[in-house]
C-alpha positions as CSV (number, residue, x, y, z in Angstrom):
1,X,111.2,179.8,-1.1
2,X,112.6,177.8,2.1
3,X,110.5,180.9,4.3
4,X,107.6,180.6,2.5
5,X,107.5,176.4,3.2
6,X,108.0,176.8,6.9
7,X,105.2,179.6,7.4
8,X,103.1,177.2,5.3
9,X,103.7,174.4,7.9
10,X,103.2,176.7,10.9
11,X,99.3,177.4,9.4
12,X,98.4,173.9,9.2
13,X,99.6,173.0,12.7
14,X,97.4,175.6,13.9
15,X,94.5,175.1,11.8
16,X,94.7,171.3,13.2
17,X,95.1,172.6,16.7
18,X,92.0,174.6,15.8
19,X,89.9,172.1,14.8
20,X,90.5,169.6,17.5
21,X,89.3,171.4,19.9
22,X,86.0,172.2,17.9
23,X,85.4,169.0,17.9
24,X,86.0,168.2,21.9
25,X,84.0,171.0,23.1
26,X,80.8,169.1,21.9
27,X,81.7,166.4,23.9
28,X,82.2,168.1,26.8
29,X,79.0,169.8,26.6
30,X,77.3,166.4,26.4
31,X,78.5,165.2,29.9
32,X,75.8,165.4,32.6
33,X,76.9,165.9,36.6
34,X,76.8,162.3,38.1
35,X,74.1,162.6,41.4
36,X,74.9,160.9,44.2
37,X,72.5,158.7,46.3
38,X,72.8,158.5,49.8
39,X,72.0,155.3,51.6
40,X,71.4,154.3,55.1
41,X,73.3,151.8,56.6
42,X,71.6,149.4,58.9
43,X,71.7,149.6,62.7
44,X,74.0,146.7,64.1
45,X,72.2,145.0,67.0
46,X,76.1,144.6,68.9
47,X,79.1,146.5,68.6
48,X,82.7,146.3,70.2
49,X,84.4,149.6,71.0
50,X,87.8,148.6,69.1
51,X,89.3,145.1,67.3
52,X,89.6,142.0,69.1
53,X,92.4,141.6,71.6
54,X,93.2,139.0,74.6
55,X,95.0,141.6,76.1
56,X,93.1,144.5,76.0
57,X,89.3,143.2,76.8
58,X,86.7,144.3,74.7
59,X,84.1,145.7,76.4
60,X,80.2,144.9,74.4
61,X,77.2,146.8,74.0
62,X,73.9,145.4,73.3
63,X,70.5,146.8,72.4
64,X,67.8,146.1,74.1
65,X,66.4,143.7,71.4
66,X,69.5,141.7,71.3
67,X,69.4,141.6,75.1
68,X,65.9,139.7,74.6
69,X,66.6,138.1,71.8
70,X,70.0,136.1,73.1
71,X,68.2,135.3,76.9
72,X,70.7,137.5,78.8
73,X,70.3,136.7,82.4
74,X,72.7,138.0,85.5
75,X,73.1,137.4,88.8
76,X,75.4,139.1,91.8
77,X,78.9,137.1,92.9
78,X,77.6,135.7,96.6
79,X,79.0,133.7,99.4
80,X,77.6,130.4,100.2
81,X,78.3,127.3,102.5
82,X,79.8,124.2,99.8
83,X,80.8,121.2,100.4
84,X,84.5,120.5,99.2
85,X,85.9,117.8,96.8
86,X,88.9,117.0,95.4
87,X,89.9,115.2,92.2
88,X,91.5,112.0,91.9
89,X,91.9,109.6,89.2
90,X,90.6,106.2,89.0
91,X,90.3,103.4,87.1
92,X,87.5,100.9,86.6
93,X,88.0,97.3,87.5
94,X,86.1,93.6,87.7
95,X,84.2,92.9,91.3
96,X,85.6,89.7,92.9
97,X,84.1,86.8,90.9
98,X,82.7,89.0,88.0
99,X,84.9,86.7,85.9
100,X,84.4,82.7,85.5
101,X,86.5,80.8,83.7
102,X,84.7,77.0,82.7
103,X,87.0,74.0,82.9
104,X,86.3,70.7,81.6
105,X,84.7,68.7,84.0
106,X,86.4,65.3,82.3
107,X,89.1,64.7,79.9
108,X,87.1,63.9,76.7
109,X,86.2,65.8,72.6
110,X,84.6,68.7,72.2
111,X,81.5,69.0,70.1
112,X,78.7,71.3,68.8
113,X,74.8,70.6,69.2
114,X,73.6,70.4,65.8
115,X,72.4,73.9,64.1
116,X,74.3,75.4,67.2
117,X,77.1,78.4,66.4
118,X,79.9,79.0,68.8
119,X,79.0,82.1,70.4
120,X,82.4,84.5,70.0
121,X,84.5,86.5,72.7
122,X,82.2,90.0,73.2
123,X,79.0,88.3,72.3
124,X,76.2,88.5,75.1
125,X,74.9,85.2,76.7
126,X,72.3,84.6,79.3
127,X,72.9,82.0,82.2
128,X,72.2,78.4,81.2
129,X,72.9,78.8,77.9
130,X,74.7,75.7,76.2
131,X,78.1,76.3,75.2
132,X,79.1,73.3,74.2
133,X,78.9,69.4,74.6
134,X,81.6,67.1,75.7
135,X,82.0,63.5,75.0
136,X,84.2,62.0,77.3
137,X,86.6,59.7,75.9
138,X,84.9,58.4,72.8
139,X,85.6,59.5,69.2
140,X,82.3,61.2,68.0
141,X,82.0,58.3,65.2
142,X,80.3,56.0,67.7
143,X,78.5,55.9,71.0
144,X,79.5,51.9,72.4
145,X,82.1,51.4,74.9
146,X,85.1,48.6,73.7
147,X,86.0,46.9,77.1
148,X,88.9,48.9,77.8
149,X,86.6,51.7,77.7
150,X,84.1,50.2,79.9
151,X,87.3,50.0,82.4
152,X,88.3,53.6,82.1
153,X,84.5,54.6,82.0
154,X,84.3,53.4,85.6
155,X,87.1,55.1,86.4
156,X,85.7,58.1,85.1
157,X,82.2,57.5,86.5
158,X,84.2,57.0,90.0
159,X,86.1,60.7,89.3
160,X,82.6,62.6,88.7
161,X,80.5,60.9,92.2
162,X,83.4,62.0,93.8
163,X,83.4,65.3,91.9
164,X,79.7,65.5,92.9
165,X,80.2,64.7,96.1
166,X,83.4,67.3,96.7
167,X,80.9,70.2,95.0
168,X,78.3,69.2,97.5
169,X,80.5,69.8,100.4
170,X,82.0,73.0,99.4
171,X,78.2,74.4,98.4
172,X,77.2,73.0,102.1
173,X,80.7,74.7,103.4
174,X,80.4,78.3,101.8
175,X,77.0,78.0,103.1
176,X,77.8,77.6,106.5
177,X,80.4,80.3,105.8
178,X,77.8,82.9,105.1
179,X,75.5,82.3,108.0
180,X,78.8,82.6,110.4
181,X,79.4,85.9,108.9
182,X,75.8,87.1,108.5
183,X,76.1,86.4,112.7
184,X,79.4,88.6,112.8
185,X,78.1,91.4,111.0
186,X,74.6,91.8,112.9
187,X,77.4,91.2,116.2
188,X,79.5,94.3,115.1
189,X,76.7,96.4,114.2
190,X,74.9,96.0,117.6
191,X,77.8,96.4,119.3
192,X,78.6,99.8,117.5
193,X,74.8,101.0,118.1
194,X,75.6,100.0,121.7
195,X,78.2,102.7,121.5
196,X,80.5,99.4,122.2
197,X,82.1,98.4,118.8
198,X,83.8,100.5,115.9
199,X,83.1,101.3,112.4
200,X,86.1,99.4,111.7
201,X,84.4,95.9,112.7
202,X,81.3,96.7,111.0
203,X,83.1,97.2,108.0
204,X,85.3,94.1,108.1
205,X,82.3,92.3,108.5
206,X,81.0,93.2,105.7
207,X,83.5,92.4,103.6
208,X,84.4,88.7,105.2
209,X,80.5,88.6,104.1
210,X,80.6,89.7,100.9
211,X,83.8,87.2,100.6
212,X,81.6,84.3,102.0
213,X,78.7,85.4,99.8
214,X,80.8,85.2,96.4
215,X,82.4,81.8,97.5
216,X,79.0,80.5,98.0
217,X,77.6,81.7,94.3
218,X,80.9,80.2,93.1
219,X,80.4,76.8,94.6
220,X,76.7,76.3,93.3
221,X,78.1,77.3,90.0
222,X,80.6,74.3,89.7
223,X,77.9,71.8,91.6
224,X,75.5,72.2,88.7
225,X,77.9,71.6,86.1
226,X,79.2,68.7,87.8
227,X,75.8,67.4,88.6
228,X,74.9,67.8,84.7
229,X,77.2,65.2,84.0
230,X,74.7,61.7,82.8
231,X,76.5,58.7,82.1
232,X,74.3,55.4,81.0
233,X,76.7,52.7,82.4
234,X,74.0,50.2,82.0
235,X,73.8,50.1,78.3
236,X,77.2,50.4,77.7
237,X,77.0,54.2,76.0
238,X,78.0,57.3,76.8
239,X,75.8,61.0,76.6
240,X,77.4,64.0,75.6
241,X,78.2,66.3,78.5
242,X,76.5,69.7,78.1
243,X,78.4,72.9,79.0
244,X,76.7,76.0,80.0
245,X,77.4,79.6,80.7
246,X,77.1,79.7,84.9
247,X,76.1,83.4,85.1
248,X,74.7,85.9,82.5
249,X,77.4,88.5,80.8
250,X,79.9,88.4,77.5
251,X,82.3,85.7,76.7
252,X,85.4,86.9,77.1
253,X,87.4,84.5,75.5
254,X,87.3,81.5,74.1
255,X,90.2,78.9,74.5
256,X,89.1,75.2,72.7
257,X,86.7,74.6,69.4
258,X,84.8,71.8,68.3
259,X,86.4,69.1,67.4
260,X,89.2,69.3,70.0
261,X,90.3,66.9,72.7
262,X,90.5,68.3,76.3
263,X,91.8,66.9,79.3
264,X,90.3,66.7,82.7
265,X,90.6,70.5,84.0
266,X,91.3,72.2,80.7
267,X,90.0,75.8,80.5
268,X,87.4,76.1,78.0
269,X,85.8,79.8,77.8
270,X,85.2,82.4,80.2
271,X,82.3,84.5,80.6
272,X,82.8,87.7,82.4
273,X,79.3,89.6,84.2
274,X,79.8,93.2,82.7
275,X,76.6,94.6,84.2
276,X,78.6,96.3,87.5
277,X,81.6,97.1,88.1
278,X,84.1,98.9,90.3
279,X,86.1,101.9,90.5
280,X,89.2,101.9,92.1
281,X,90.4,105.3,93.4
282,X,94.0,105.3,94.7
283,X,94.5,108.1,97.1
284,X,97.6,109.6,98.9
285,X,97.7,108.7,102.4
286,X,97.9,112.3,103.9
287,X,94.7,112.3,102.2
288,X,92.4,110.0,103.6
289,X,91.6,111.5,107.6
290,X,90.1,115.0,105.4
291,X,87.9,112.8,103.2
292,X,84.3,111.8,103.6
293,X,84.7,108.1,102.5
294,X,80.7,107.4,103.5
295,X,79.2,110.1,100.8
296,X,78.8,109.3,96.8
297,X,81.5,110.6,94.6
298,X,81.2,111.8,91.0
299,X,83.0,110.5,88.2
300,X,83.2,111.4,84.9
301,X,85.7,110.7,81.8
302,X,89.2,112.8,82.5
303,X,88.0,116.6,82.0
304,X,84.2,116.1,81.6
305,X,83.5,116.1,85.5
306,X,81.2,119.5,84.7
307,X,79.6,117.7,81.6
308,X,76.3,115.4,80.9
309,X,78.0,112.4,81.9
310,X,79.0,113.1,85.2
311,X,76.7,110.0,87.5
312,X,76.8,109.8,91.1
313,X,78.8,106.3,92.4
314,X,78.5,104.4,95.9
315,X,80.9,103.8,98.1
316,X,81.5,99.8,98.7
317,X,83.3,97.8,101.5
318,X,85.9,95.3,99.9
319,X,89.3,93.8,100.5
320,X,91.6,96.8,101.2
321,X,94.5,97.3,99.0
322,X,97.6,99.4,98.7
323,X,100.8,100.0,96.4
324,X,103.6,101.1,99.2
325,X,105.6,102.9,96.2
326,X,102.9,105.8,95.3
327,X,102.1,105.8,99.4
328,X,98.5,105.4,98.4
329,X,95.7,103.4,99.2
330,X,92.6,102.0,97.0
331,X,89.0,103.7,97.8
332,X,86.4,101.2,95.6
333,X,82.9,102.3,94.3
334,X,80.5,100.1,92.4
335,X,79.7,101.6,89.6
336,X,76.2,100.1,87.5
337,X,76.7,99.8,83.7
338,X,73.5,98.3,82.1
339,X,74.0,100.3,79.2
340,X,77.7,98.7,78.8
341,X,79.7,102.5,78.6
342,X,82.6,101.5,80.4
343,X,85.1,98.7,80.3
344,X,87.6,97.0,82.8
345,X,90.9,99.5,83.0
346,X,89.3,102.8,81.4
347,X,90.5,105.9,83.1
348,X,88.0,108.3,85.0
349,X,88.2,111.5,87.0
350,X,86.5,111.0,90.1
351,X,85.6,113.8,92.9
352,X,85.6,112.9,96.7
353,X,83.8,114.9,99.2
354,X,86.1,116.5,101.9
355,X,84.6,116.1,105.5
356,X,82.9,119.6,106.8
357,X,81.6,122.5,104.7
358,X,82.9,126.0,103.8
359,X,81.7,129.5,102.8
360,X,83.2,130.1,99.6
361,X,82.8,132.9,97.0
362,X,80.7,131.4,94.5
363,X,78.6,131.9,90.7
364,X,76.6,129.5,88.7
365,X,78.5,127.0,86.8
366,X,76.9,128.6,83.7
367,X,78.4,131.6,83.8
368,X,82.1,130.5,83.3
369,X,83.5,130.8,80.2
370,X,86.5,128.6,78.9
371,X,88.5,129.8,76.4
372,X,90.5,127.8,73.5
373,X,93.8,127.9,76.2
374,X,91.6,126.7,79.5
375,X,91.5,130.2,80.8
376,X,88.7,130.6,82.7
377,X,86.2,134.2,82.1
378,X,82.9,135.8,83.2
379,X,81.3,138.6,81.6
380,X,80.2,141.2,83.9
381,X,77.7,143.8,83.4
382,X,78.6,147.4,83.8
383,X,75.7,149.1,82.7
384,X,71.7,148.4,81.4
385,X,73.4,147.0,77.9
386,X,77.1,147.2,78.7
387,X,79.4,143.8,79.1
388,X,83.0,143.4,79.9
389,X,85.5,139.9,80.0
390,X,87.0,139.4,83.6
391,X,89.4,136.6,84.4
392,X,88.8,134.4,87.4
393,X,89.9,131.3,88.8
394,X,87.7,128.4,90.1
395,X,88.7,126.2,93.1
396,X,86.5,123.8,92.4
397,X,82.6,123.1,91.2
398,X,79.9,121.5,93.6
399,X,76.4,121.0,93.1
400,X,76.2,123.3,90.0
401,X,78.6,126.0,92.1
402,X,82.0,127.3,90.9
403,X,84.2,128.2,94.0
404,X,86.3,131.1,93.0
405,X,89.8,132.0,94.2
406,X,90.2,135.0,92.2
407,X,87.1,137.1,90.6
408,X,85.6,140.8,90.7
409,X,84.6,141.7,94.4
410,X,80.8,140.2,95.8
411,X,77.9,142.0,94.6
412,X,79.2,142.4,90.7
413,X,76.5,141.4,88.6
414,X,77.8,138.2,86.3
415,X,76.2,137.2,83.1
416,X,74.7,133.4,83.7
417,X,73.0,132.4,80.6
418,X,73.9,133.5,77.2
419,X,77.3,133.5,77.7
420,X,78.6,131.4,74.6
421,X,76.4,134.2,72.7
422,X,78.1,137.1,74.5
423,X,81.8,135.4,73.4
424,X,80.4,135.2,69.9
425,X,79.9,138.4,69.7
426,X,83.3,139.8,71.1
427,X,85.3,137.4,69.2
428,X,83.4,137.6,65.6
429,X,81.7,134.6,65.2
430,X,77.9,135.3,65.9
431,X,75.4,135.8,63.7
């Protein structure tokens, strides 16, 4: 019985087994053979000949389209006669009487003109412009003198003639000043066409000119506001004193307000011209016999000096100045600044022509290459459509002219224009 179970068993095992595979071999049958499709991968206009690495360059092939496309140009590594600068920096300052500072004329209250605002410091202000009034020792409540007034307004009246008088003098001093130096300079520059004088004297001149010149314009400032002062002794009443900007610039600051009494002398505002200015270059003494002091230098802000703002500034003949500590000595330029970019005390770079040229090995500006780290690259061409990354070194740039210390020997052909594309390409980020 128990032999007869178990060989009962074994038959249905097998007759499932049987069954199960009937039933796959159907489905197997049903499967159809997947085809593939080939596809053709498009042709890439650049390609690198392995992964990106500063230490091993890359070297980059182009087609011919891409050439064209991108504006490839190239050029051969030449020698040619520069002039040479070198780089200082400097700092841009006020000219000599750029700055006025307007002082109350009498002791007295300050006051507004009626619908008249206060002009603030930074606001621009043309020469002659009303500042403010003054109203010398009367409260602005009323206009008529008491009799101790009248006694202190002749006092006062006695202070402003001889004010007047005093600003006369000094306007007729300053200019006799000017005419004495005017007679000096055209002295020292005969004498040095003569072959008799020096550049020296011609260039003290100048400046004792320039000197004279400013007291002069400083003088006829402070005679017309003394000479604006009208006071009606007659009638016993007293005008308001008007106060007005002597040149044309910003007001720099702004030291009293309506409503405030002032004595005799008081600073009141100043008004600062901010249409030139000058940049002050100190240079190391060693320095100065190599340097061409009589050519324009270039200035630019502190590492833009290859950039879109680089401008061309003269040199100028003022009061020399030193600082014994650094052992250097203050080179000046004027520098114009209608479109107000710079301000007193911002830094620059400036670039000094040295006297005499030199042949140099040189490439376009345009084809250096500046990397993240300031490591300077060209890219030269090998073949018709073949690129590689060499390092160089530049001594210095002049007139659109990178002088090379180190590059690739004269002749190698250097890329010149497209060479921000080129980079693109070797370091993955062109289109």
């Amino acid at each position: 019985m128990h032999n007869d179970s178990l060989c009962h068993g074994t038959l249905l095992r097998s007759f499932a087994a049987v069954a199960s595979c009937c039933l796959m071999l159907p489905l197997c049958g049903c499967q159809k053979p997947t085809v593939e499709t080939k596809k053709t991968a498009p042709v890439s206009p650049a390609k690198t000949s392995f992964a990106v690495s500063e230490v091993n360059l890359n070297t980059i092939e182009l087609t011919d389209d891409a050439i064209r496309r991108l504006g490839v140009e190239h050029q051969p590594i030449v020698e040619r006669n520069m002039p040479q600068v070198r780089a200082y920096g400097a700092e841009v300052v006020l000219p000599t009487g750029a700055s006025v500072l307007v002082s109350a004329p009498v002791a007295g209250m300050l006051k507004l003109q009626e619908n008249r605002i206060l002009p603030g410091p930074g606001n621009q202000i043309e020469k002659g412009t009303e500042v403010l009034q003054l109203l010398p020792l009367l409260s602005p409540e009323r206009d008529v003198l008491t009799p101790a007034e009248r006694v202190r307004f002749a006092e006062v009246r006695n202070t402003i003639a001889q004010s007047q008088n005093d600003a006369a003098a000094q306007v007729e001093q300053s200019k006799v000043q000017v005419e004495a130096a005017q007679i000096a300079l055209e002295r020292a520059e005969r004498l040095l066409k003569d072959k008799s004088g020096t550049i020296r004297a011609v260039d003290e001149a100048t400046a004792q000119l320039k000197l004279a010149e400013a007291a002069l314009e400083a003088a006829e400032a402070r005679k017309e506001i003394v000479d604006g002062i009208k006071l009606d002794a007659e009638e016993g009443t007293l005008k308001p004193i008007s106060i007005v900007s002597p040149i044309s610039g910003i007001v720099r600051s702004i030291q009293t307000q309506p409503g405030q009494i002032v004595a005799a002398g008081s600073a009141m505002f100043e008004i600062m011209d901010n249409k030139v200015f000058w940049v002050r270059v100190p240079v190391y003494v060693g320095d100065l016999e190599g340097l061409d002091l009589t050519a324009e230098a270039r200035i630019a802000a502190p590492g833009k000096l290859q950039g879109s703002t680089v401008i061309d500034v003269k040199p100028i003949t003022v009061p020399p100045t030193a600082f014994a500590l650094a052992s250097t000595v203050d080179v000046y330029y004027e520098l114009p600044n209608e479109n107000a970019a710079y301000r007193p005390g911002q830094r620059l770079s400036v670039q000094i022509r040295l006297k005499g040229e030199s042949t140099q090995t040189a490439i376009p500006w345009s084809a250096i290459y500046l990397d993240i780290y300031g490591n300077q690259w060209v890219y030269e061409r090998m073949g018709q459509s073949t690129f590689v990354r060499r390092r160089v070194e530049v001594a210095f740039v002049a007139d659109g002219w990178a002088a090379l210390k180190h590059s690739p020997p004269l002749g190698t052909e250097i890329v010149t224009a497209a060479v921000a594309e080129l980079a693109g390409t070797e370091f993955g980020f062109a289109k």
